[in-house]
N, C-alpha and C positions, 0 to 999 in steps of 0.2 A: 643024615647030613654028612655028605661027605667033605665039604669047602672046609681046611683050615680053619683055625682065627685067624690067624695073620690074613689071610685070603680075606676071612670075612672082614674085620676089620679096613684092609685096604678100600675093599666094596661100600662099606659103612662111611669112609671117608671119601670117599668119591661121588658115593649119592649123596651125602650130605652139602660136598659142595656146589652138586649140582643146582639142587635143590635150592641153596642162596641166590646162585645166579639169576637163577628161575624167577625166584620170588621179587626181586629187583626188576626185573626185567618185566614180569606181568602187573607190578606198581607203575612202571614208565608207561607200559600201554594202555594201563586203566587209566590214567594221568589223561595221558594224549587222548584216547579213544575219546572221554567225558570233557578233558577241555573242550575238544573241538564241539561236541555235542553241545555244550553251554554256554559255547561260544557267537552260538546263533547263525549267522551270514558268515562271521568274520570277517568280515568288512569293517572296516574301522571310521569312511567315511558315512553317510545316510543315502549314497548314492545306490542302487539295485544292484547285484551281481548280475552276469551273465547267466543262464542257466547251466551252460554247459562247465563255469565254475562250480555252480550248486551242483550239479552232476558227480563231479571228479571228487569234491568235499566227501561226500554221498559216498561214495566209492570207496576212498582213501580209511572212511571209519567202517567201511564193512570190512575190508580186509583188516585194520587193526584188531578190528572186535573179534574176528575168525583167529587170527594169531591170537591173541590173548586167551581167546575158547582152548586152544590147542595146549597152549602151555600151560592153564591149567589143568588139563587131562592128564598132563605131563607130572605135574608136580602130585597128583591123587595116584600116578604109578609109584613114582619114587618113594611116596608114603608107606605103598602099602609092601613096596620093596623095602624098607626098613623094617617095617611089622616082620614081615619073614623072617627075618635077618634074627629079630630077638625070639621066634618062633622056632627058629632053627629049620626051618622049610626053605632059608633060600635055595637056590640052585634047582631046586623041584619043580617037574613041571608040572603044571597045575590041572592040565587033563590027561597027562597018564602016568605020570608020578614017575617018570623016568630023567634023567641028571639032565640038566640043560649045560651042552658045550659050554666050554670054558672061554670058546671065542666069539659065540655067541652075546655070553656075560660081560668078555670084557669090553664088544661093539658098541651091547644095547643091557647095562649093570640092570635095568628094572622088568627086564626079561620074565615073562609069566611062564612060557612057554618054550620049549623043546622046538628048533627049526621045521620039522615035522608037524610038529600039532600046530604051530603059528599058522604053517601053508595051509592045512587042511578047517583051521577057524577062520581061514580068511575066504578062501573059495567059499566056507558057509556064511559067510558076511556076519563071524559074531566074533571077528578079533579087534 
C-alpha cells in the first residue's frame, strides 16, 4: 500500500460522500421510477391518454429505471472501494497489481484498475 492515510483518509471521505449523494439520489429515482409505475395512466381525469402520451410515460421510466440501474452499480464500486481502503489494497490494480495513478484516483476515487488494464477490460467487454 503505497497511498498515505491522510491520502487515504481524504479517499475514505470522498467516497463516503459520494456515496450519500448516490444513495438520495437512487431513493428519488426509485420514488419517481415506482410512482409513476403505480401510477397507472396518470391521468387524473377517466378520459383515455393518447398513446403517444402512454409511449413517452413508457420511455420516461425506462430511462429512470436504466439511471437508477447505473447508480446502483455505482454505489456496489464505492462499497467495494472502501472494503480496499480497510484492506489496505486501495490504489492496486486488481488485474496486475500495479499502483493506479493518482490522477486517475482522483478522476474516478473507485478506480479497480490501472488506465491500462481498464482499456484492455474494456476492448474484452469485462470492465
Amino acid at each position: 500500500m503505497y497511498l498515505v492515510k491522510k491520502a487515504l483518509a481524504s479517499y475514505q471521505r470522498q467516497l463516503s460522500g459520494i456515496r450519500d449523494r448516490l444513495r438520495a439520489q437512487v431513493s428519488d429515482l426509485g420514488n419517481e421510477a415506482f410512482h409513476n409505475a403505480n401510477d397507472g395512466s396518470g391521468n387524473l381525469s377517466h378520459v383515455p391518454l393518447h398513446m403517444a402520451d402512454l409511449a413517452a410515460d413508457a420511455c420516461e421510466q425506462t430511462v429512470t429505471l436504466a439511471l437508477l440501474e447505473r447508480e446502483e452499480e455505482t454505489l456496489r464500486e464505492i462499497g467495494a472501494a472502501l472494503a480496499r481502503i480497510n484492506a489496505g489494497t486501495f490504489g492496486e490494480c486488481e488485474e496486475c497489481g500495479q499502483r493506479i495513478a493518482m490522477e486517475r484516483l482522483e478522476a474516478l476515487p473507485y478506480a479497480r484498475h490501472c488506465i491500462s488494464c481498464a482499456r484492455q477490460l474494456e476492448g474484452n467487454g469485462n470492465a
